[in-house]
C-alpha positions as CSV (number, residue, x, y, z in Angstrom):
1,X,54.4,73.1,92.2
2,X,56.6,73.2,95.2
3,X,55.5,70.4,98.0
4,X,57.8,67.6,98.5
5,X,57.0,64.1,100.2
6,X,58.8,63.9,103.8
7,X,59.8,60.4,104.7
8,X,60.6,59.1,108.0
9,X,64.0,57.2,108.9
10,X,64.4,54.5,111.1
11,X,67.4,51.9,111.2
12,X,68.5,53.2,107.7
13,X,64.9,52.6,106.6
14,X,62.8,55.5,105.0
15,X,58.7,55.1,105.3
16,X,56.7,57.8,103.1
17,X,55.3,59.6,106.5
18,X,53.2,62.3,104.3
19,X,53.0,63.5,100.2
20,X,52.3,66.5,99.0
21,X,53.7,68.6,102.3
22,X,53.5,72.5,101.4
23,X,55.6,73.4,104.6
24,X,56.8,72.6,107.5
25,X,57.2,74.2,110.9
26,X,59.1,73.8,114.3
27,X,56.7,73.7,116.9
28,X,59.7,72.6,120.0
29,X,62.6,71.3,120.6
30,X,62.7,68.4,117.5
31,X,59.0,68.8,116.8
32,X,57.6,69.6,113.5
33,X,54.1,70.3,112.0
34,X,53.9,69.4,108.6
35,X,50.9,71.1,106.8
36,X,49.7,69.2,103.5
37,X,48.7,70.6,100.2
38,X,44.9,70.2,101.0
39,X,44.7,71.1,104.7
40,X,46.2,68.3,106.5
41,X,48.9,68.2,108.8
42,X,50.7,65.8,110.7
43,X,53.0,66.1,114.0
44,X,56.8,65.1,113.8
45,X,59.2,64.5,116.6
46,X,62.9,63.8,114.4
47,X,65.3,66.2,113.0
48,X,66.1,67.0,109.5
49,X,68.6,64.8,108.0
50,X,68.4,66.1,104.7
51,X,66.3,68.0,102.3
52,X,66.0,67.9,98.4
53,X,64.6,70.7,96.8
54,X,64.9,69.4,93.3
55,X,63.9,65.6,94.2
56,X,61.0,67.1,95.9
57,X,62.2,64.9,98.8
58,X,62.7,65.7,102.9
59,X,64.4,62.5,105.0
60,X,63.6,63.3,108.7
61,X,65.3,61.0,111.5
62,X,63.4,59.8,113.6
63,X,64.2,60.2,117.5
């Protein structure tokens, strides 16, 4: 399988935000839908910090 679990970061902390996220999309300026395995999906206003592919792991910032 290919979802990875995004995680939020505030004040050097990371909070699991969503699991299982299939993909991700910009919907604006530093806005992001993130669509879930099963249907869900879950509006994000950050940027991308950094993305794992092998860890399975996305760290957005928030803003």
């Amino acid at each position: 399988m290919c979802e990875s679990n995004v995680y939020l970061k505030k004040d050097n902390n990371e909070e699991l935000i969503m699991e299982n996220v299939a993909a991700i999309s910009p919907i604006g300026e530093d806005t992001f839908i993130l669509k879930g395995l099963l249907g869900e999906s879950m509006e994000v206003k950050a940027i991308i910090e950094d993305i794992n592919l092998m860890g399975h792991k996305i760290i957005l910032k928030a803003l």
